[in-house]
PDB file of N, CA, C and O in Angstrom, chain B, residues numbered from 101:
ATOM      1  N   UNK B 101       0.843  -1.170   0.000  1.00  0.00           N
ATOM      2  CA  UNK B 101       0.000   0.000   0.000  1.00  0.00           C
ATOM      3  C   UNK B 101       0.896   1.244   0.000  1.00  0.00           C
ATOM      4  O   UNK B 101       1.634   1.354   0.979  1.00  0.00           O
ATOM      5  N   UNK B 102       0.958   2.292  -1.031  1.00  0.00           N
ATOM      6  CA  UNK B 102       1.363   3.412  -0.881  1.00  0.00           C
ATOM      7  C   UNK B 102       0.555   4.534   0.061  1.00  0.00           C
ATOM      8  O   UNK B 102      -0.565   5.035   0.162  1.00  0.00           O
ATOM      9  N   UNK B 103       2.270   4.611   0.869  1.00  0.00           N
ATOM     10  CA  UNK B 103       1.801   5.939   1.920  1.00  0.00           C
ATOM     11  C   UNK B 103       1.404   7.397   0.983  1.00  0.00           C
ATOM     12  O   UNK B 103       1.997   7.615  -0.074  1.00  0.00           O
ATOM     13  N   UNK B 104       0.541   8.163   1.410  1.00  0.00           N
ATOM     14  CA  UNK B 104       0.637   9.226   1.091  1.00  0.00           C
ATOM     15  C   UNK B 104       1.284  10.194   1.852  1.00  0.00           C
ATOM     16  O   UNK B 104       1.515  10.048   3.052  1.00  0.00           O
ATOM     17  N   UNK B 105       1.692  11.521   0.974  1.00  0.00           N
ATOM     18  CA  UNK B 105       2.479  12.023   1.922  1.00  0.00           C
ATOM     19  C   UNK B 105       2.049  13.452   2.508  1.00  0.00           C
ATOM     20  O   UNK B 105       1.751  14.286   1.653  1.00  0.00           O
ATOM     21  N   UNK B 106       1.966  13.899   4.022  1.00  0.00           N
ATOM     22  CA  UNK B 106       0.907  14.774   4.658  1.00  0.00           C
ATOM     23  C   UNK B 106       0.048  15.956   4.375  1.00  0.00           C
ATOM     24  O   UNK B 106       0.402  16.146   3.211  1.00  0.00           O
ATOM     25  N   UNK B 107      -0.377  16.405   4.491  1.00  0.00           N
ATOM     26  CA  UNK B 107      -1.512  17.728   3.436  1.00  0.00           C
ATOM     27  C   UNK B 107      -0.967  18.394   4.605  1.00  0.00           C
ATOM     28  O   UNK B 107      -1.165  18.275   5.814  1.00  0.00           O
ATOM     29  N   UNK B 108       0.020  19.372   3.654  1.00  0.00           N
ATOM     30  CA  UNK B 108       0.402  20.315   4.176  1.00  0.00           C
ATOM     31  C   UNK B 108      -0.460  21.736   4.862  1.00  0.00           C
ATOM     32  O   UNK B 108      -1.270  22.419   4.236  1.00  0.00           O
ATOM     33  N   UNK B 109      -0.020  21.959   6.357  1.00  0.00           N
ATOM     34  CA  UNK B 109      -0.820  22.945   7.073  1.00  0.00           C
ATOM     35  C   UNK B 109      -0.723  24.375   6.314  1.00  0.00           C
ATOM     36  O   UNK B 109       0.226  24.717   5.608  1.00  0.00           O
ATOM     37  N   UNK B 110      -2.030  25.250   6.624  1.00  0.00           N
ATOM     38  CA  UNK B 110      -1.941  26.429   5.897  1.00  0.00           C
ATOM     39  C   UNK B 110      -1.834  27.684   7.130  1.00  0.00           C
ATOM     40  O   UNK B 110      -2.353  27.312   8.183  1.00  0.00           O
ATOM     41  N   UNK B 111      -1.383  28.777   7.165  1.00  0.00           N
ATOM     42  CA  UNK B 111      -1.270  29.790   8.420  1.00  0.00           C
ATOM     43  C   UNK B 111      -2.209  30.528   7.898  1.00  0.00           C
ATOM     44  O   UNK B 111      -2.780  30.113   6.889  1.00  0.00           O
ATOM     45  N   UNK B 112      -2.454  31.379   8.289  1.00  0.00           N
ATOM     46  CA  UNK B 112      -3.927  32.288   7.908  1.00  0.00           C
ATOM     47  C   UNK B 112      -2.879  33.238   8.146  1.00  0.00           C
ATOM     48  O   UNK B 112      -2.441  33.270   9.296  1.00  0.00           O
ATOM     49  N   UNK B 113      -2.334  34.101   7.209  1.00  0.00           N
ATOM     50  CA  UNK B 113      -2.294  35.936   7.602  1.00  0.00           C
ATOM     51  C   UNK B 113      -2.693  36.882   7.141  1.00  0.00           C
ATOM     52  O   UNK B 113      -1.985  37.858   6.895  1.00  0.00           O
ATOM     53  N   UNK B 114      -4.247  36.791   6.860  1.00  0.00           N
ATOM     54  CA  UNK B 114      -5.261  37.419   6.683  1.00  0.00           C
ATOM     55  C   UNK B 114      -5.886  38.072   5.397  1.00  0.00           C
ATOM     56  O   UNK B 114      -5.215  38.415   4.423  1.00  0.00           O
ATOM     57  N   UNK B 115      -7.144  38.192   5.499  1.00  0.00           N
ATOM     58  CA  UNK B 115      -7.585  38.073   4.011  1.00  0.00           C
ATOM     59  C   UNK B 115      -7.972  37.453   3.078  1.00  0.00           C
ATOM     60  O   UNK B 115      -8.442  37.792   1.992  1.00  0.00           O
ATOM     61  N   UNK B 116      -7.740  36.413   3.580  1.00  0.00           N
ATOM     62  CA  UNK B 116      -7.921  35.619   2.812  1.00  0.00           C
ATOM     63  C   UNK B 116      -6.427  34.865   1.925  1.00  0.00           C
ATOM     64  O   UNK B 116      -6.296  34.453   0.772  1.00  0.00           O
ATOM     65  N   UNK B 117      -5.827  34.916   2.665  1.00  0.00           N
ATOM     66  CA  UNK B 117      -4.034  34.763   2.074  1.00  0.00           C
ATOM     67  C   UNK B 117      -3.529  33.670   3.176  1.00  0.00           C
ATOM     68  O   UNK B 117      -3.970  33.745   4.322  1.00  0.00           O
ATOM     69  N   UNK B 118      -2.599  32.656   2.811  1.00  0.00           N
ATOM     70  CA  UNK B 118      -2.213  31.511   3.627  1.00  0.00           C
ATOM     71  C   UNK B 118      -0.961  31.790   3.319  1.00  0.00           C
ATOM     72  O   UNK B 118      -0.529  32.586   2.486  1.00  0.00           O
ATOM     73  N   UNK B 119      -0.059  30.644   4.496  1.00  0.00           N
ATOM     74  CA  UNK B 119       1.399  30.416   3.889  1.00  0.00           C
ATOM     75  C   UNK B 119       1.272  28.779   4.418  1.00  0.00           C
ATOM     76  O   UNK B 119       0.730  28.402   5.458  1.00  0.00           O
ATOM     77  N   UNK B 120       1.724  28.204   3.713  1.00  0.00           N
ATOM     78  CA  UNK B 120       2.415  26.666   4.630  1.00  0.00           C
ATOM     79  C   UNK B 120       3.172  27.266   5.608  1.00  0.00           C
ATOM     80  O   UNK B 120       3.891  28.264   5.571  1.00  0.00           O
ATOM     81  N   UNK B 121       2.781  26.174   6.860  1.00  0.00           N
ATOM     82  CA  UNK B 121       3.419  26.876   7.803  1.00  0.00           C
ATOM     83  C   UNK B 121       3.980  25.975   8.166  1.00  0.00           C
ATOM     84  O   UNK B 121       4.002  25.861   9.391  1.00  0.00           O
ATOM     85  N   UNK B 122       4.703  24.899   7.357  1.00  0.00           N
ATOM     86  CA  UNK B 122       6.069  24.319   7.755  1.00  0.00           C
ATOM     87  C   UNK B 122       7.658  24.961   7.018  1.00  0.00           C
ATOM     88  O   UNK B 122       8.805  24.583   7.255  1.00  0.00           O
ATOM     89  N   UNK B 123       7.130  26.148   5.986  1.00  0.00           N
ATOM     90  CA  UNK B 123       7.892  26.906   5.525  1.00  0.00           C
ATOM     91  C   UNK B 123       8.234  28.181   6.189  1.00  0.00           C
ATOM     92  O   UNK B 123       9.252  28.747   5.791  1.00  0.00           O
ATOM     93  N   UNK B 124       7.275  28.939   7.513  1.00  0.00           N
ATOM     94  CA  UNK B 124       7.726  30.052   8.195  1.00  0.00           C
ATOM     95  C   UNK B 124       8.779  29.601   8.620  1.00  0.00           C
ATOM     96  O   UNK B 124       9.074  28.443   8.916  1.00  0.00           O
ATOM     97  N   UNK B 125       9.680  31.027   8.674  1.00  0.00           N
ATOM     98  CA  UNK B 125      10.954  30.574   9.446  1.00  0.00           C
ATOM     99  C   UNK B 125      10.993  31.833  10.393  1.00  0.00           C
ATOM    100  O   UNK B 125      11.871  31.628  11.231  1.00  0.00           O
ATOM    101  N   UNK B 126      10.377  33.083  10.596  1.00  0.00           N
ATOM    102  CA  UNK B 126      10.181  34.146  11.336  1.00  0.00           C
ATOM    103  C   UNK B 126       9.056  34.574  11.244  1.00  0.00           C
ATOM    104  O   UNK B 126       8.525  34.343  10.158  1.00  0.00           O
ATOM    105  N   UNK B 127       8.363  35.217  12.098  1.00  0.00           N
ATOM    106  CA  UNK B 127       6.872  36.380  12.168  1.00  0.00           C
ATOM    107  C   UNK B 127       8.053  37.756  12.656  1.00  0.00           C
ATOM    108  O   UNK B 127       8.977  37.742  13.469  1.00  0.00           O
ATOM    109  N   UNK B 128       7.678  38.547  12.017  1.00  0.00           N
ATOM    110  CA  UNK B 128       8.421  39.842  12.677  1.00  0.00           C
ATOM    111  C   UNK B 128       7.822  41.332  12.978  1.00  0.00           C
ATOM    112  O   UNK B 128       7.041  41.671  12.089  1.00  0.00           O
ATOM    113  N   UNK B 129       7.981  42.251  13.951  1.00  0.00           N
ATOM    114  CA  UNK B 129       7.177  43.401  13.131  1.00  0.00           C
ATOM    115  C   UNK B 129       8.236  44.227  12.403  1.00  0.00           C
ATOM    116  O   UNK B 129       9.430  43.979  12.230  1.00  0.00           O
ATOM    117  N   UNK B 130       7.589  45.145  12.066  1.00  0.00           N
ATOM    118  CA  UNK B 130       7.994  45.769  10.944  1.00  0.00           C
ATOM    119  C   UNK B 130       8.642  46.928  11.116  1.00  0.00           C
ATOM    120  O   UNK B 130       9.350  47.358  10.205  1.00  0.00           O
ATOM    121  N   UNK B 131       8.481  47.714  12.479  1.00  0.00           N
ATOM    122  CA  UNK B 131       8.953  48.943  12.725  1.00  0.00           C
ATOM    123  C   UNK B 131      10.735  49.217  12.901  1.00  0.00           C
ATOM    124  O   UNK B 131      11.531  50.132  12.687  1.00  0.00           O
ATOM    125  N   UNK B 132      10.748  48.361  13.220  1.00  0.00           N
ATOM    126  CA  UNK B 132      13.049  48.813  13.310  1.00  0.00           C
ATOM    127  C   UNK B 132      13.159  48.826  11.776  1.00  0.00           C
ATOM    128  O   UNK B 132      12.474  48.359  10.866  1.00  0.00           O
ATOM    129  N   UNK B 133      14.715  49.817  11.878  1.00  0.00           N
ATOM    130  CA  UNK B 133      15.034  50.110  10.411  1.00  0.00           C
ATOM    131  C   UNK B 133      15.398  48.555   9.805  1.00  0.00           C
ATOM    132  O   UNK B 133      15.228  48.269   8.619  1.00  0.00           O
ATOM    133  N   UNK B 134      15.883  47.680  10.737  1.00  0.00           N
ATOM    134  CA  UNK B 134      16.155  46.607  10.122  1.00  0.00           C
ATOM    135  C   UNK B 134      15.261  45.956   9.140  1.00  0.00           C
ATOM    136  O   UNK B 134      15.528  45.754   7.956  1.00  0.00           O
ATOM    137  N   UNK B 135      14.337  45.697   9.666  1.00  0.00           N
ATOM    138  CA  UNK B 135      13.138  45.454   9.121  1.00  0.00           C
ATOM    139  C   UNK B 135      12.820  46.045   7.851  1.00  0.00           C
ATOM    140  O   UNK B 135      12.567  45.351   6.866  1.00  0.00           O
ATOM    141  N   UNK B 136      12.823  47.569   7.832  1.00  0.00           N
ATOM    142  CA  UNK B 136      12.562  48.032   6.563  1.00  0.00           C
ATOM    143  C   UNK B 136      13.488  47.960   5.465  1.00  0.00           C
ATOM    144  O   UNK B 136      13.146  48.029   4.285  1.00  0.00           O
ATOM    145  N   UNK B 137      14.839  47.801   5.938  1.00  0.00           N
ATOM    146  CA  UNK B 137      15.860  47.357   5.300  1.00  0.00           C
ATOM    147  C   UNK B 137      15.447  45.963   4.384  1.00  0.00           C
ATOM    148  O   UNK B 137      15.248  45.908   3.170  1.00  0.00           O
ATOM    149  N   UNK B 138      15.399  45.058   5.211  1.00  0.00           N
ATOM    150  CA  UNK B 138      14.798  43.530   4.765  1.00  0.00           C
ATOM    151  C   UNK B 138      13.807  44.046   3.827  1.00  0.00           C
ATOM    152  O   UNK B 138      14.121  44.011   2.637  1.00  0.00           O
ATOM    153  N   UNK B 139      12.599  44.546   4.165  1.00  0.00           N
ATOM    154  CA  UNK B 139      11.137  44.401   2.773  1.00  0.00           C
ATOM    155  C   UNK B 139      12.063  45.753   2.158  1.00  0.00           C
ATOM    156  O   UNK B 139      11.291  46.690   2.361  1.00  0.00           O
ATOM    157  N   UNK B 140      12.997  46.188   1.678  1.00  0.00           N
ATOM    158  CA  UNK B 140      13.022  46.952   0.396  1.00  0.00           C
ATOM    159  C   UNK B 140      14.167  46.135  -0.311  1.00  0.00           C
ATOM    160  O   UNK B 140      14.406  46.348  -1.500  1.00  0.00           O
ATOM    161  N   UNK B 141      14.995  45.046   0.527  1.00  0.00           N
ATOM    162  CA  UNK B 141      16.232  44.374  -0.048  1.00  0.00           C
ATOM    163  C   UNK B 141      15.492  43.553  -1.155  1.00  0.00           C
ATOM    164  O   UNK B 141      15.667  43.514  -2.373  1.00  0.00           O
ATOM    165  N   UNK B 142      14.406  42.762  -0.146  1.00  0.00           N
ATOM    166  CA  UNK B 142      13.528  41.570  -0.909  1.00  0.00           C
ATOM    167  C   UNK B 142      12.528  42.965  -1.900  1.00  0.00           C
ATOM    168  O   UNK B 142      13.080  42.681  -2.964  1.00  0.00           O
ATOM    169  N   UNK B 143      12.073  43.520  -2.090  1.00  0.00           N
ATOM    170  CA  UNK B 143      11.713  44.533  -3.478  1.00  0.00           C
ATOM    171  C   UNK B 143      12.650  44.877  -4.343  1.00  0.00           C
ATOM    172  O   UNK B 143      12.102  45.453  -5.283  1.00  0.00           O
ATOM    173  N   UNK B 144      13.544  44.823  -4.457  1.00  0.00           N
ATOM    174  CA  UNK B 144      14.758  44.895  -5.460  1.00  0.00           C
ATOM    175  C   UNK B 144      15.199  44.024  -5.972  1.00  0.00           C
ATOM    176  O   UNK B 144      15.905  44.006  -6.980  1.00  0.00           O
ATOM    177  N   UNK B 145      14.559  42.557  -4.856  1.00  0.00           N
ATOM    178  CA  UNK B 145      15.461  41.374  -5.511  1.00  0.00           C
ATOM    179  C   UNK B 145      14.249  40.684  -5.896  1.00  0.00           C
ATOM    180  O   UNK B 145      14.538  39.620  -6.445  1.00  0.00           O
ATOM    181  N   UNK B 146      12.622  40.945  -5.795  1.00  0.00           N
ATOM    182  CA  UNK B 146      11.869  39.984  -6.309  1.00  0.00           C
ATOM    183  C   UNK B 146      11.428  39.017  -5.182  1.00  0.00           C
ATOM    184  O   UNK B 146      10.733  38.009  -5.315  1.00  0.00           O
ATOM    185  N   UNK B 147      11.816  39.380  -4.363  1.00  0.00           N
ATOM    186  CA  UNK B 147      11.238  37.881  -3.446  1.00  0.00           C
ATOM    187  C   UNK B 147      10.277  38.709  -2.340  1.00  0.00           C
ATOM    188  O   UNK B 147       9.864  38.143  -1.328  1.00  0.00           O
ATOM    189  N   UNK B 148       9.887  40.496  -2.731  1.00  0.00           N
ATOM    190  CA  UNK B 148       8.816  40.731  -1.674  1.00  0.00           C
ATOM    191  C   UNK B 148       7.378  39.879  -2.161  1.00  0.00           C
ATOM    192  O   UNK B 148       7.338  39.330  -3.262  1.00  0.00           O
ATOM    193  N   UNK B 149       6.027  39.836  -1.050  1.00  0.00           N
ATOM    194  CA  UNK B 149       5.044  39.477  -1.542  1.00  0.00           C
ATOM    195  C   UNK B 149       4.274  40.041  -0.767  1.00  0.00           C
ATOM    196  O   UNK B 149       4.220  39.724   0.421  1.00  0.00           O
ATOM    197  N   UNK B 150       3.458  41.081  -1.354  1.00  0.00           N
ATOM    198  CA  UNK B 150       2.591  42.076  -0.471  1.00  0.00           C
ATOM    199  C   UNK B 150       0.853  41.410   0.014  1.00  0.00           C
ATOM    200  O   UNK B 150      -0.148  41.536  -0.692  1.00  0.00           O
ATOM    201  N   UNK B 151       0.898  40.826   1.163  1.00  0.00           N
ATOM    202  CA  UNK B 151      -0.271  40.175   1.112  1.00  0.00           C
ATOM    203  C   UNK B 151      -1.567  41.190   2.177  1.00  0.00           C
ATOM    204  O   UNK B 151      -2.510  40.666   2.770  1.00  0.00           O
ATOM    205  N   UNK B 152      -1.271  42.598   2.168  1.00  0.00           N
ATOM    206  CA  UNK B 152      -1.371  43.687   3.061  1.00  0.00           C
ATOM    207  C   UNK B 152      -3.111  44.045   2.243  1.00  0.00           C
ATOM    208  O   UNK B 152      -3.919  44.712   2.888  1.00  0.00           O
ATOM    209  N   UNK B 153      -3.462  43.547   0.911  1.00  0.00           N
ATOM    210  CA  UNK B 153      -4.932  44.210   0.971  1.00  0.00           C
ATOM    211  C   UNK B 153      -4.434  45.691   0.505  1.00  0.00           C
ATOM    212  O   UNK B 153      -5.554  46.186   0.387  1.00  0.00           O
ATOM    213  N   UNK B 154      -3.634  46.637   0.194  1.00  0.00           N
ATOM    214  CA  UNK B 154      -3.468  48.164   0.836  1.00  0.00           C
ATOM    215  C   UNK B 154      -3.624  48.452   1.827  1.00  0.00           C
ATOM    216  O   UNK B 154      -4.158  49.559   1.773  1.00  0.00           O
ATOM    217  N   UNK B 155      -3.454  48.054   3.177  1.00  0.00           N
ATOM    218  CA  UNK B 155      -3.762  47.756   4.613  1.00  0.00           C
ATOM    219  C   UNK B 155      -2.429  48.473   5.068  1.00  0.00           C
ATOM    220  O   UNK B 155      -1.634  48.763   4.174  1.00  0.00           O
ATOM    221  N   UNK B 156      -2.133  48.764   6.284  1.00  0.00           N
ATOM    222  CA  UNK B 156      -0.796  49.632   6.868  1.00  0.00           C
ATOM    223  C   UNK B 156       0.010  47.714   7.011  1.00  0.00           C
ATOM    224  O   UNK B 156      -0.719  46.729   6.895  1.00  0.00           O
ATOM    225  N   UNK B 157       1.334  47.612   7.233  1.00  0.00           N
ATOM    226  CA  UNK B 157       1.460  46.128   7.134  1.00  0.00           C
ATOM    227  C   UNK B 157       2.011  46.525   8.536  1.00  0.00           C
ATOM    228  O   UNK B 157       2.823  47.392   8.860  1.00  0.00           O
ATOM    229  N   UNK B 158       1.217  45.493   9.359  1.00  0.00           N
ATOM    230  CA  UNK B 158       1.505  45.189  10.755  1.00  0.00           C
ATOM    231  C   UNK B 158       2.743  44.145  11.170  1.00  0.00           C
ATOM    232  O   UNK B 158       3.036  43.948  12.349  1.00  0.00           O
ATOM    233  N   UNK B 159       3.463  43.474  10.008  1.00  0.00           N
ATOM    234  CA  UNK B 159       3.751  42.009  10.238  1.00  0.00           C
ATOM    235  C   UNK B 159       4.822  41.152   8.958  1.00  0.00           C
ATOM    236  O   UNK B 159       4.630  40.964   7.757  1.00  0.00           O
ATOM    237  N   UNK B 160       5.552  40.915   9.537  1.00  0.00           N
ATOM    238  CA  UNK B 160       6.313  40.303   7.769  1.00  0.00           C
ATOM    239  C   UNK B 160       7.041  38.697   8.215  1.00  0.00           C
ATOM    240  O   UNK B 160       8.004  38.429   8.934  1.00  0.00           O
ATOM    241  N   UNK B 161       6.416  38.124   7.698  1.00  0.00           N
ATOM    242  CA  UNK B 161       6.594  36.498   7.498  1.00  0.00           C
ATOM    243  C   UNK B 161       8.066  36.510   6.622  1.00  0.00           C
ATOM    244  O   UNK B 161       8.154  37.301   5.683  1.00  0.00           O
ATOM    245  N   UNK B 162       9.033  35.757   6.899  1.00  0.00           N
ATOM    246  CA  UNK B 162       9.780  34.873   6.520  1.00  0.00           C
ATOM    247  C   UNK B 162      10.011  34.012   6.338  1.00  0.00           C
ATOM    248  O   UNK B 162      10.488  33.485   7.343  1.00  0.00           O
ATOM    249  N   UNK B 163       9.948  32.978   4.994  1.00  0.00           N
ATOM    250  CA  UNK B 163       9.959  31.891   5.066  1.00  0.00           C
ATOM    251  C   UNK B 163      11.329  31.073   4.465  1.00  0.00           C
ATOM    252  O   UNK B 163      12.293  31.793   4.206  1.00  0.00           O
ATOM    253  N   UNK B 164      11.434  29.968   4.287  1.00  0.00           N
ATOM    254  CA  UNK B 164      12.767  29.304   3.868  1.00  0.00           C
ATOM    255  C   UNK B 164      13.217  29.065   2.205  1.00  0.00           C
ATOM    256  O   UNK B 164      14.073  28.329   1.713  1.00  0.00           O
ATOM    257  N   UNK B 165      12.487  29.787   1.739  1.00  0.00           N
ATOM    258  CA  UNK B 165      12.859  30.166   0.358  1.00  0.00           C
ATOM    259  C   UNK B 165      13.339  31.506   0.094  1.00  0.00           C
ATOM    260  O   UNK B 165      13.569  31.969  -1.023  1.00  0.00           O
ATOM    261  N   UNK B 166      13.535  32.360   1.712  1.00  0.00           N
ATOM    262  CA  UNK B 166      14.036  33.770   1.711  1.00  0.00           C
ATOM    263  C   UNK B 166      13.042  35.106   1.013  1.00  0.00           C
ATOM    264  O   UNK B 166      13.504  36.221   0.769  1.00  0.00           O
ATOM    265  N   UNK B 167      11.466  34.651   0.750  1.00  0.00           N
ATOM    266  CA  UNK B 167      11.243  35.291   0.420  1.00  0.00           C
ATOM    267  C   UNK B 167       9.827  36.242   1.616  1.00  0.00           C
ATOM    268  O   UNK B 167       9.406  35.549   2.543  1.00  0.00           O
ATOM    269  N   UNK B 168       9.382  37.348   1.517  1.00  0.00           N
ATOM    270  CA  UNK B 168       9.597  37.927   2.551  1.00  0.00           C
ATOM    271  C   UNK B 168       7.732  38.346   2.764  1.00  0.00           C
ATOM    272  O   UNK B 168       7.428  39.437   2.282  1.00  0.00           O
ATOM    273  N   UNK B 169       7.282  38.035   3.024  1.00  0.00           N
ATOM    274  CA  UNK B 169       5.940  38.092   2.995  1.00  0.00           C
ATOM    275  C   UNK B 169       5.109  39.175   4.085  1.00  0.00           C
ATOM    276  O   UNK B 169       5.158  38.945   5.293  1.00  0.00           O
ATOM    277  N   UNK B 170       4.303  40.437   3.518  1.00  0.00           N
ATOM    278  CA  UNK B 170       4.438  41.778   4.165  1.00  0.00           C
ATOM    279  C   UNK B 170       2.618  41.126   4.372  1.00  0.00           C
ATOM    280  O   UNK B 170       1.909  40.628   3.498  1.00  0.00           O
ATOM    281  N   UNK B 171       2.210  41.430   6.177  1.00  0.00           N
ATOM    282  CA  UNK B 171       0.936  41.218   6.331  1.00  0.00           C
ATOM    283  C   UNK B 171       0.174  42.140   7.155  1.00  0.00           C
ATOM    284  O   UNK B 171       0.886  42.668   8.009  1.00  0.00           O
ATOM    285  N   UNK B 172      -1.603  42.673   7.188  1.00  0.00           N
ATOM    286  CA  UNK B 172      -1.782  43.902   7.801  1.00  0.00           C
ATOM    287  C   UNK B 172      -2.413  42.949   9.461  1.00  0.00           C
ATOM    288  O   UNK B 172      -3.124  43.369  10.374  1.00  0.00           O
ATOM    289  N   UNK B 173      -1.941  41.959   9.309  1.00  0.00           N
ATOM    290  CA  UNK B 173      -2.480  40.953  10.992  1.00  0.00           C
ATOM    291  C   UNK B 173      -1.566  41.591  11.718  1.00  0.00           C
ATOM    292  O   UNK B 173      -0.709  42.189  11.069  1.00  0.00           O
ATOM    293  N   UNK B 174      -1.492  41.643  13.068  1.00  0.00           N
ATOM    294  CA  UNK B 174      -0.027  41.920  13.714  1.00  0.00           C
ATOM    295  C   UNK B 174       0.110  40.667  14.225  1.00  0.00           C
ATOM    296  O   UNK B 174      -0.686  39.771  14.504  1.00  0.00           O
ATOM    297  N   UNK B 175       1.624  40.831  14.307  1.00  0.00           N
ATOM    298  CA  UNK B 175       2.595  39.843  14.375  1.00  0.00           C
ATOM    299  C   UNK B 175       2.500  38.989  15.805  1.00  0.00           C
ATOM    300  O   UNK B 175       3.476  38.323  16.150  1.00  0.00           O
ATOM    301  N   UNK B 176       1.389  39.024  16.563  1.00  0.00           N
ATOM    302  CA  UNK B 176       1.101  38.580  18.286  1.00  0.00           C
ATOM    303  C   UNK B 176      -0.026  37.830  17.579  1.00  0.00           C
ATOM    304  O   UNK B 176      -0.030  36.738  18.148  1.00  0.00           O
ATOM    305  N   UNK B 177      -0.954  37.820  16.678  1.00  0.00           N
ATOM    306  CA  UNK B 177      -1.861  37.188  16.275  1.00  0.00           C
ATOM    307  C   UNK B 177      -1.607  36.100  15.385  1.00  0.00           C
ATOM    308  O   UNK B 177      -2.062  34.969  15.554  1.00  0.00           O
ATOM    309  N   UNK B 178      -0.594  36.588  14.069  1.00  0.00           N
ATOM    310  CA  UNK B 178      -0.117  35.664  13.695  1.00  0.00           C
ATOM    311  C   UNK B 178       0.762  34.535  13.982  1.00  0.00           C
ATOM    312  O   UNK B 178       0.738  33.381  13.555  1.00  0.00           O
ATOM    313  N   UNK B 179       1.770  35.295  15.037  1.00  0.00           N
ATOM    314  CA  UNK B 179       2.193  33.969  16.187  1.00  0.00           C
ATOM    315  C   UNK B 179       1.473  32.730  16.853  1.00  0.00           C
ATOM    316  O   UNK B 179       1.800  31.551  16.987  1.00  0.00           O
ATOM    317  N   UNK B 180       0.312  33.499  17.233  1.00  0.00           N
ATOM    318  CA  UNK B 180      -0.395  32.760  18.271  1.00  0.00           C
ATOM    319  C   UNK B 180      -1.138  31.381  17.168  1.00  0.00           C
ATOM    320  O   UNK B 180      -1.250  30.230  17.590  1.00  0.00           O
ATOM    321  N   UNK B 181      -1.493  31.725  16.015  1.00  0.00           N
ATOM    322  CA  UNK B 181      -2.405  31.388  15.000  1.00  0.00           C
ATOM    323  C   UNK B 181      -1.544  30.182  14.428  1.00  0.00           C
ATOM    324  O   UNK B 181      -2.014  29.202  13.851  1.00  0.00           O
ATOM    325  N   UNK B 182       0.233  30.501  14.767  1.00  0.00           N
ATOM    326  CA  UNK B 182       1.570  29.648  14.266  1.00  0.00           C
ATOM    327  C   UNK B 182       1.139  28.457  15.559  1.00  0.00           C
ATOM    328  O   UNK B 182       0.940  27.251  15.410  1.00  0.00           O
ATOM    329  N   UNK B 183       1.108  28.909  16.267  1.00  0.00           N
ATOM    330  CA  UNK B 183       1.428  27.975  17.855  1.00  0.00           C
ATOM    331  C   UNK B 183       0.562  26.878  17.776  1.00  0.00           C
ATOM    332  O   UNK B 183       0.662  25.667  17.976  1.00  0.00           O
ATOM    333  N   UNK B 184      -0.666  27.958  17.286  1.00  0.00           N
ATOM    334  CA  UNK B 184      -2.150  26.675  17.531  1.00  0.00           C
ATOM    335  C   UNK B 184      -1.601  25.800  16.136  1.00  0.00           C
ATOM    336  O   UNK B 184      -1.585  24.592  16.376  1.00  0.00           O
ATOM    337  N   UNK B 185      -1.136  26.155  14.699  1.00  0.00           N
ATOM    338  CA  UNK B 185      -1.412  25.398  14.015  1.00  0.00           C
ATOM    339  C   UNK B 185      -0.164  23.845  14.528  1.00  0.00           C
ATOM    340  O   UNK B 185      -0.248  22.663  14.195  1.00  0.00           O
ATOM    341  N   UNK B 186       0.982  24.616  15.507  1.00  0.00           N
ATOM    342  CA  UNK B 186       1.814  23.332  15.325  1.00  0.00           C
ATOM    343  C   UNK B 186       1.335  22.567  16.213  1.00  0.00           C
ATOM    344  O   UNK B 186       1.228  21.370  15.947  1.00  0.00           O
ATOM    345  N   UNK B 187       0.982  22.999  17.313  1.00  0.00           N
ATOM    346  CA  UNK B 187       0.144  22.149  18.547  1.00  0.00           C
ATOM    347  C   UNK B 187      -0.728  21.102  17.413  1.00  0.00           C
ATOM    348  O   UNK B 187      -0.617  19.882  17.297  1.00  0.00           O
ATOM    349  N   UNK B 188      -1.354  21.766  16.872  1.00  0.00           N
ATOM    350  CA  UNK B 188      -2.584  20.506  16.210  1.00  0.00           C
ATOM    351  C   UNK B 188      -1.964  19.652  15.466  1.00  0.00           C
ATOM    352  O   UNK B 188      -2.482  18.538  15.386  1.00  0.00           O
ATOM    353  N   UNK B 189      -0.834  19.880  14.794  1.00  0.00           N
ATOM    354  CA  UNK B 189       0.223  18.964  13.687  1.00  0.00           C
ATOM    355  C   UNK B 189       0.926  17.496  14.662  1.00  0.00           C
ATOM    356  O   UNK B 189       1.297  16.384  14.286  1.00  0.00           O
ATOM    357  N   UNK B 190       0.869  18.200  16.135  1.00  0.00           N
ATOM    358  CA  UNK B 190       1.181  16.689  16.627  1.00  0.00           C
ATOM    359  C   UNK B 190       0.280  15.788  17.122  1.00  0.00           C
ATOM    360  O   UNK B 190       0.652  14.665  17.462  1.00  0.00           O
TER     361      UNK B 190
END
């Protein structure tokens, strides 16, 4: 019998917009210059992904393909939303 292999979990960061969330590798906010540094590096290089609605972006996902995902959830919600999904994965 072939195993199948697991249906990957989805994160909600709002809007109607998901990420697999065995690919987050950070939730961050957005306010240090660092930060803004990061979402204009990833806009120059192609790997931003504005999932903000036109919304102020509360929140920026990192995942392991380095690419940088800008969200208007804040980043205490989308954590929490990370926690519950890995709790349920075991």
């Amino acid at each position: 019998m072939q195993q199948r292999a697991p249906k990957p979990r989805l994160l909600n960061i709002g809007f109607g917009n998901y990420v697999v969330s065995s690919r987050v590798i950070s939730i961050l906010t957005p306010t240090s210059s660092p930060m803004r540094r990061l979402r204009e590096d990833a806009r120059q290089e192609g790997r931003l992904i504005d999932a903000t609605q036109g919304r102020k972006t509360r929140s920026i996902v990192v995942t392991d393909s380095n690419h940088v995902i800008l969200s208007a959830i804040q980043a205490d919600t989308i954590s929490q939303r990370f926690t519950a999904e890995e709790a349920g994965n075991e």
